[in-house]
PyMOL commands that place a pseudoatom at each C-alpha (Angstrom):
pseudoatom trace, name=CA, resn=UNK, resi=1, chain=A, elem=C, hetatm=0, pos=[-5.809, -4.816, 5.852]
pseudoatom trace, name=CA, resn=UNK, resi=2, chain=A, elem=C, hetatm=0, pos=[-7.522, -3.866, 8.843]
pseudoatom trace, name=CA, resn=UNK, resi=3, chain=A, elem=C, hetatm=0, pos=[-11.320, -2.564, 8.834]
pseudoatom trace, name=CA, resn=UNK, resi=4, chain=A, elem=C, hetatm=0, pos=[-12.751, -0.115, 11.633]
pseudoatom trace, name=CA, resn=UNK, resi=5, chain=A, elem=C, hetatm=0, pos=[-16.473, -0.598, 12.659]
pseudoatom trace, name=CA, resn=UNK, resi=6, chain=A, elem=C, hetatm=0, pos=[-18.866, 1.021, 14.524]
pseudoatom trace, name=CA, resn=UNK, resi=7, chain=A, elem=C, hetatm=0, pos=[-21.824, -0.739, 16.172]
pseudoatom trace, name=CA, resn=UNK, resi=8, chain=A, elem=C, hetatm=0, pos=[-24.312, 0.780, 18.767]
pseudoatom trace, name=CA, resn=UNK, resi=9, chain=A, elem=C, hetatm=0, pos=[-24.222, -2.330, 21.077]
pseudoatom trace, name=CA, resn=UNK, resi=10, chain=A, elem=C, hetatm=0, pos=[-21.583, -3.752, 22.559]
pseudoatom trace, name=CA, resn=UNK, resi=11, chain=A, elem=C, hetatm=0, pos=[-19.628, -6.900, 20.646]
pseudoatom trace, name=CA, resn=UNK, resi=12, chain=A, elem=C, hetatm=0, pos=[-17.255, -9.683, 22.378]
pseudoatom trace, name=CA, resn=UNK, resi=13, chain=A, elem=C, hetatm=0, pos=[-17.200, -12.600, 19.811]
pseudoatom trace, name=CA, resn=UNK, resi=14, chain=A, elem=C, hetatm=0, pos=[-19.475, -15.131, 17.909]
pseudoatom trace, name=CA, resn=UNK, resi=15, chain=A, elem=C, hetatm=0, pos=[-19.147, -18.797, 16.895]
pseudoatom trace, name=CA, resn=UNK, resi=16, chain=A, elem=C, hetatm=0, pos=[-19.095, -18.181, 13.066]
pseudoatom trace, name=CA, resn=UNK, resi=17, chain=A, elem=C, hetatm=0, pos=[-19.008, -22.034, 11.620]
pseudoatom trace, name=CA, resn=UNK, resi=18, chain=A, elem=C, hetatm=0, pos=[-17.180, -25.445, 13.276]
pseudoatom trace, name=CA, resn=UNK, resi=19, chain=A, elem=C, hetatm=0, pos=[-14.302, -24.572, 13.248]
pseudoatom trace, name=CA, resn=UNK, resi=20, chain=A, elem=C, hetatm=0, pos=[-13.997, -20.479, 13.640]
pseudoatom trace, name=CA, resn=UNK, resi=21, chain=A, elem=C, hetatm=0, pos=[-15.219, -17.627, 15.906]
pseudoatom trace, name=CA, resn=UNK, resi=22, chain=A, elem=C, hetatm=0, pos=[-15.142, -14.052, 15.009]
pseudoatom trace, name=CA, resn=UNK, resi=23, chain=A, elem=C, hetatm=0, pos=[-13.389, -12.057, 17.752]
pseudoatom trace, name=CA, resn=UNK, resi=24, chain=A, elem=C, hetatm=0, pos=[-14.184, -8.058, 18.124]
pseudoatom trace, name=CA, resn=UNK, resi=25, chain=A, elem=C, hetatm=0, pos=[-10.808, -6.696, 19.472]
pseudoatom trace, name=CA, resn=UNK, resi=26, chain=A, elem=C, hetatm=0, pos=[-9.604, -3.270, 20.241]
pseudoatom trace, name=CA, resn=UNK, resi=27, chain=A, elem=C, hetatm=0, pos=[-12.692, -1.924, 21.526]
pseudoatom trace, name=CA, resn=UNK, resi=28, chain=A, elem=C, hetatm=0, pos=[-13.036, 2.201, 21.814]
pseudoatom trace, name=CA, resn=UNK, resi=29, chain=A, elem=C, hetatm=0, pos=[-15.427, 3.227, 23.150]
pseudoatom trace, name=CA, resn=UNK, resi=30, chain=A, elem=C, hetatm=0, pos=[-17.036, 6.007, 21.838]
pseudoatom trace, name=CA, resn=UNK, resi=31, chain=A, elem=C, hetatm=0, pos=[-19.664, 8.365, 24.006]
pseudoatom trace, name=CA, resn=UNK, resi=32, chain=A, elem=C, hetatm=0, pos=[-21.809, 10.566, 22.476]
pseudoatom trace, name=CA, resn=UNK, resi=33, chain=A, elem=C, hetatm=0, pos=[-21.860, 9.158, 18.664]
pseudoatom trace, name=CA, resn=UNK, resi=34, chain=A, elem=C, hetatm=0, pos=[-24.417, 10.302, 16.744]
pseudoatom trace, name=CA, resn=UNK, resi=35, chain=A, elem=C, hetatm=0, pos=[-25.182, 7.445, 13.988]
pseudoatom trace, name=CA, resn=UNK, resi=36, chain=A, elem=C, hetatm=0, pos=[-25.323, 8.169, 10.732]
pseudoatom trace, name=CA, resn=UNK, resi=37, chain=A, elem=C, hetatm=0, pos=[-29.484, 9.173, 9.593]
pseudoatom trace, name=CA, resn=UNK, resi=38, chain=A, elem=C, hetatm=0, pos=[-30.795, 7.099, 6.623]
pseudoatom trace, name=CA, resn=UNK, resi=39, chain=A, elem=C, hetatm=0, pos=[-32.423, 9.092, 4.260]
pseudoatom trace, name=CA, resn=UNK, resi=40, chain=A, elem=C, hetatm=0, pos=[-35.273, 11.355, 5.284]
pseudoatom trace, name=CA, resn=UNK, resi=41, chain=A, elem=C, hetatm=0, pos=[-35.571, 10.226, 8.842]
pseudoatom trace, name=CA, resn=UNK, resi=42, chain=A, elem=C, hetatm=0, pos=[-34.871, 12.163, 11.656]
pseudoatom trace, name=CA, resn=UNK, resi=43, chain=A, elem=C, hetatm=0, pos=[-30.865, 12.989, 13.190]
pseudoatom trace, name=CA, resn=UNK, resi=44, chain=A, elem=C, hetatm=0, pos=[-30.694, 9.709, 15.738]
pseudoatom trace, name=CA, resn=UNK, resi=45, chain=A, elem=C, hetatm=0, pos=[-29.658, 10.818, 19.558]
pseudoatom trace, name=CA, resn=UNK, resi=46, chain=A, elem=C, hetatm=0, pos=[-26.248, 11.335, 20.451]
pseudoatom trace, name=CA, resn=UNK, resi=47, chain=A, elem=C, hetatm=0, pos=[-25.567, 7.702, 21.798]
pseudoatom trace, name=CA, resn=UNK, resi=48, chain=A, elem=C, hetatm=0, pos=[-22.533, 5.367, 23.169]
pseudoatom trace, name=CA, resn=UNK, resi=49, chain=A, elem=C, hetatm=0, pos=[-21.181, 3.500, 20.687]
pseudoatom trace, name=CA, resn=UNK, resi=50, chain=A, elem=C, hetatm=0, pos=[-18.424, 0.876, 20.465]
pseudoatom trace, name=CA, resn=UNK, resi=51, chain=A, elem=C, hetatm=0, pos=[-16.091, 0.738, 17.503]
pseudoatom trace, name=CA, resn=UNK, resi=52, chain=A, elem=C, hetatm=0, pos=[-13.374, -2.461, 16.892]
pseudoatom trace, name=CA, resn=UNK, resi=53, chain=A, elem=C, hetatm=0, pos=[-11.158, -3.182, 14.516]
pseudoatom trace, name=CA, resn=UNK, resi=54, chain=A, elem=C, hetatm=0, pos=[-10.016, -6.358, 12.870]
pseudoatom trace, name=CA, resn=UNK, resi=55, chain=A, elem=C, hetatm=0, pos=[-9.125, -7.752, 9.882]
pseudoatom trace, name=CA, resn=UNK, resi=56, chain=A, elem=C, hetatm=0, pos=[-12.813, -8.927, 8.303]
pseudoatom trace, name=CA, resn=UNK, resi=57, chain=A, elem=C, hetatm=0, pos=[-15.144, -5.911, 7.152]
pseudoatom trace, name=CA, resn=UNK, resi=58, chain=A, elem=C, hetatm=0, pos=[-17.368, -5.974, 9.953]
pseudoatom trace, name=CA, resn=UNK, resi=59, chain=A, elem=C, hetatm=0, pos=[-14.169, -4.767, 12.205]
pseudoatom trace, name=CA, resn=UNK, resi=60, chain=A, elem=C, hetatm=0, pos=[-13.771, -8.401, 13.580]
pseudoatom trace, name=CA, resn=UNK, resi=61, chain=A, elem=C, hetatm=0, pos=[-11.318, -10.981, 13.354]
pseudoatom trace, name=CA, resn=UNK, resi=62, chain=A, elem=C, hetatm=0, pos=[-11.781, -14.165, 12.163]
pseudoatom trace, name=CA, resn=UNK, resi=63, chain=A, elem=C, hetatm=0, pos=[-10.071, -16.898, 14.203]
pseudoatom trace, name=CA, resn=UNK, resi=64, chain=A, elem=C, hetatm=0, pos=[-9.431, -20.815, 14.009]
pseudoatom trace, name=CA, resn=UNK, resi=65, chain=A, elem=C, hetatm=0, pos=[-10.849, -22.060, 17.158]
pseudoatom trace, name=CA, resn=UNK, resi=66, chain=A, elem=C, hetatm=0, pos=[-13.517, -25.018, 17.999]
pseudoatom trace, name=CA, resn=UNK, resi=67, chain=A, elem=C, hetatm=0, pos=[-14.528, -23.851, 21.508]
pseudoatom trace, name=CA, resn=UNK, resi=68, chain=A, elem=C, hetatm=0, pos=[-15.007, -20.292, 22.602]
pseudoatom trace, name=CA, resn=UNK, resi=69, chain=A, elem=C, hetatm=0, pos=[-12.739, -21.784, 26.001]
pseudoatom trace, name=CA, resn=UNK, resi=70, chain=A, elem=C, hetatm=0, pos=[-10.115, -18.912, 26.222]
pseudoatom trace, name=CA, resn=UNK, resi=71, chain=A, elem=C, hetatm=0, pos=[-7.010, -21.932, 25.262]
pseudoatom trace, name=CA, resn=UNK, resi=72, chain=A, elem=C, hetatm=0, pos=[-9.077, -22.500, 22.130]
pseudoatom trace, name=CA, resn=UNK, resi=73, chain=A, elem=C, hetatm=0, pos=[-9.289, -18.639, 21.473]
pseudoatom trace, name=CA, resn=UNK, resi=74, chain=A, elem=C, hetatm=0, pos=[-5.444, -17.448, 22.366]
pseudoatom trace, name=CA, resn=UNK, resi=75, chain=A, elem=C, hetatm=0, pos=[-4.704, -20.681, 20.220]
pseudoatom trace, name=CA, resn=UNK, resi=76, chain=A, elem=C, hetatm=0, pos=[-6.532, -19.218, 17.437]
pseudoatom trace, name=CA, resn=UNK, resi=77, chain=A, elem=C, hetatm=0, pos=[-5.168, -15.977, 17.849]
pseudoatom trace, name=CA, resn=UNK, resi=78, chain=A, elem=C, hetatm=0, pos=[-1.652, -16.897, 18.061]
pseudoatom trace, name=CA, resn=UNK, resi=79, chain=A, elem=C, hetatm=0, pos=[-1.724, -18.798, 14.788]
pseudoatom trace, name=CA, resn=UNK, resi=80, chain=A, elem=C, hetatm=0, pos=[-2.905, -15.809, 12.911]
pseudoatom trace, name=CA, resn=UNK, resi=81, chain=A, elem=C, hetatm=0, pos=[0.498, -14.718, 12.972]
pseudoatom trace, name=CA, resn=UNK, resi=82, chain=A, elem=C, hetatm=0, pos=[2.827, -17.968, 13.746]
pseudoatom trace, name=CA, resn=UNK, resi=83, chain=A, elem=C, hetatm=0, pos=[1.491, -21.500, 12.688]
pseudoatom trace, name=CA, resn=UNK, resi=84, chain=A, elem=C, hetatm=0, pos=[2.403, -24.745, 15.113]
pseudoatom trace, name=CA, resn=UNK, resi=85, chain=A, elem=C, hetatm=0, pos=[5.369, -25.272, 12.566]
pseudoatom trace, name=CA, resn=UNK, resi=86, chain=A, elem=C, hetatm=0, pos=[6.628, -21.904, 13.096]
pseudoatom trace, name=CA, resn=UNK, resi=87, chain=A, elem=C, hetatm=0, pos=[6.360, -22.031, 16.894]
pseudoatom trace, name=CA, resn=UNK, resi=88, chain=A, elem=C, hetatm=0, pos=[7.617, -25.449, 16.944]
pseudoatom trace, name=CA, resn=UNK, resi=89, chain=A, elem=C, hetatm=0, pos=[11.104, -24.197, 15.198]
pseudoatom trace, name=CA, resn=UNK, resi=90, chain=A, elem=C, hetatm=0, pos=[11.304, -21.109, 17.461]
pseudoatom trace, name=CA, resn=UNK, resi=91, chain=A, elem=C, hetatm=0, pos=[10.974, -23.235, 20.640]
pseudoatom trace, name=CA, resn=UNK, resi=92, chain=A, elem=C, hetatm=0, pos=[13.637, -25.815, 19.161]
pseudoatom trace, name=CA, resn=UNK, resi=93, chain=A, elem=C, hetatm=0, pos=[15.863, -23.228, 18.091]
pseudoatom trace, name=CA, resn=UNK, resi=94, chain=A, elem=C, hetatm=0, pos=[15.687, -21.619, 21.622]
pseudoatom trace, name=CA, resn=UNK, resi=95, chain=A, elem=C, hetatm=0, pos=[16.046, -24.890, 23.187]
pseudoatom trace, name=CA, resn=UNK, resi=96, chain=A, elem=C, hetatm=0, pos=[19.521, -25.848, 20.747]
pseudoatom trace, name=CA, resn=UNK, resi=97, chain=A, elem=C, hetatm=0, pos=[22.764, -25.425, 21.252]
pseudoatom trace, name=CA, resn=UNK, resi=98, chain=A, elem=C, hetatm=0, pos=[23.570, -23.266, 18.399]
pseudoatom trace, name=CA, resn=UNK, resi=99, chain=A, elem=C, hetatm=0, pos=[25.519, -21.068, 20.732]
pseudoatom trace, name=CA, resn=UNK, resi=100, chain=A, elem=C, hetatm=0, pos=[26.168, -18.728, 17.362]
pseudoatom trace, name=CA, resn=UNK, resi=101, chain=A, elem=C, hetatm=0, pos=[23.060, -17.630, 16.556]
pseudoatom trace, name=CA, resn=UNK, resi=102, chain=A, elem=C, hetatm=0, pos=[21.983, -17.888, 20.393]
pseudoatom trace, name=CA, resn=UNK, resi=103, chain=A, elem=C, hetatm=0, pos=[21.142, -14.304, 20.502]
pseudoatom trace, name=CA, resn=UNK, resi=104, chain=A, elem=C, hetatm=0, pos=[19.076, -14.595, 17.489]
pseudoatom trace, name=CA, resn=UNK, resi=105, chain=A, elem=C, hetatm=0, pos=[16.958, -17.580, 18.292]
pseudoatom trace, name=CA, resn=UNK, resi=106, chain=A, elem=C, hetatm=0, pos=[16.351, -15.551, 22.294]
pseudoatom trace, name=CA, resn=UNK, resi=107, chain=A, elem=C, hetatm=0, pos=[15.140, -12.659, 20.455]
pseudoatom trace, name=CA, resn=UNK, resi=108, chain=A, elem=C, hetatm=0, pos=[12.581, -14.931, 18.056]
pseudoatom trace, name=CA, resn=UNK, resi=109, chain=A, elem=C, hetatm=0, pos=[11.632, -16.718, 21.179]
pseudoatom trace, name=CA, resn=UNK, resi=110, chain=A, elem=C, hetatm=0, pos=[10.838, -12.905, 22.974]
pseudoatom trace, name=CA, resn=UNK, resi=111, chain=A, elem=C, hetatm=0, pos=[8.967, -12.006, 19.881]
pseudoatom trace, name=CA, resn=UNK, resi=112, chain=A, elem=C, hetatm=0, pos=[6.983, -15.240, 20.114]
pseudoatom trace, name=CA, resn=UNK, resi=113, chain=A, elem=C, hetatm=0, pos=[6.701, -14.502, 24.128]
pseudoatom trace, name=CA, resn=UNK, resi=114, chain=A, elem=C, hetatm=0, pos=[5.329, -10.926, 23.470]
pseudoatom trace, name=CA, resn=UNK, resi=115, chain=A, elem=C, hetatm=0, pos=[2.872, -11.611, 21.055]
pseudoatom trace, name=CA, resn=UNK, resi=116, chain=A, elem=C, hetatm=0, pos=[0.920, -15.057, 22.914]
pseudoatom trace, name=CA, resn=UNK, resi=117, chain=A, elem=C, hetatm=0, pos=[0.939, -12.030, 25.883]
pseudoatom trace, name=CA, resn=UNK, resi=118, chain=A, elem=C, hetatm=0, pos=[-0.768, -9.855, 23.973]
pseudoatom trace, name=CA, resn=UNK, resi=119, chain=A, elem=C, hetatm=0, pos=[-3.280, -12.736, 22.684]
pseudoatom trace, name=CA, resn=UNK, resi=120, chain=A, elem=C, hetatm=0, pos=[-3.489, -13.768, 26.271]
pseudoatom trace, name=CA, resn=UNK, resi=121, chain=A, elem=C, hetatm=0, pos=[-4.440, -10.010, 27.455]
pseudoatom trace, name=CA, resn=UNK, resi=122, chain=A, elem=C, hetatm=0, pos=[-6.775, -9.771, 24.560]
pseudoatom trace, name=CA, resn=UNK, resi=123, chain=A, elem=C, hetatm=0, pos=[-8.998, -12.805, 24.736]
pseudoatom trace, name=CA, resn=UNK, resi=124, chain=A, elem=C, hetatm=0, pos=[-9.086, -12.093, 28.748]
pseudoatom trace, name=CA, resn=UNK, resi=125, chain=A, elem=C, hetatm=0, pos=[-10.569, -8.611, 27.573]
pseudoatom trace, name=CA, resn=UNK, resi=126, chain=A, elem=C, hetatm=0, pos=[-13.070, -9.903, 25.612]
pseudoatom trace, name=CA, resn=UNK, resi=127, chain=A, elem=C, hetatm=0, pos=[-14.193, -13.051, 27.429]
pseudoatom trace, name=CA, resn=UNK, resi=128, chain=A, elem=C, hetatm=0, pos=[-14.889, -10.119, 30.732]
pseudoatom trace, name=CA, resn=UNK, resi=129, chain=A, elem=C, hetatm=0, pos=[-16.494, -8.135, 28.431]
pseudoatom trace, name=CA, resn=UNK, resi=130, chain=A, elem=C, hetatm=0, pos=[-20.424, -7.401, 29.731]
pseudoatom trace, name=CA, resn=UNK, resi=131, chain=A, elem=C, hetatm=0, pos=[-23.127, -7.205, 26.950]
for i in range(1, 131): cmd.bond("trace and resi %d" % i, "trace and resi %d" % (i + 1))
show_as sticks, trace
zoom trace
């Protein structure tokens, strides 16, 4: 399940432990949010806000990755969806001579393809991100 959060600063990613950084992804930006008041105190100013979503409750994602180098963080990325198993059997498959299920294992091998792009364009996002 993905969560949707709203901070009033801007986010890009932090080193949560070791072995795992927590990456704020599909930033909106959002002008003119008024916060939410806390009991009592005045309306805050209409502000600009940034929301992200991801799949932790804070809106970010949490990734396996020991450097926040963008290899380490596409890696991470990538392998919430397809572990090194999974990627090593698409790329074998694709690389076979099963001339049957040819079509099949091309079309995995796209799927693969267009998701590490997307990784790829997202980690580039965030590591140009300006705080």
């Amino acid at each position: 399940m993905e969560t949707r959060a709203i901070y009033t600063e801007r986010k890009t990613f932090v080193k949560y432990d070791g072995n795992h950084y927590l990456l704020y992804l599909n930033e909106e930006v959002l002008e003119n949010h008024v916060p939410e008041g806390h009991g009592g105190e005045p309306e805050p100013e209409p502000c600009t806000a940034y929301a992200y979503t991801g799949t932790c409750e804070d809106g970010g994602t949490l990734v396996e990755a020991t450097s926040a180098s963008y290899d380490s963080l596409v890696s991470g990325l990538v392998r919430k969806e397809y572990s090194a198993d999974r990627v090593e059997a698409i790329t074998l498959n694709k690389l076979g001579s099963n001339a049957e299920r040819q079509s099949e294992f091309d079309a995995e091998f796209a799927e693969l393809e267009a998701y590490r792009t997307t990784c790829k364009a997202l980690v580039r996002e965030i590591l140009s991100r300006t705080i």
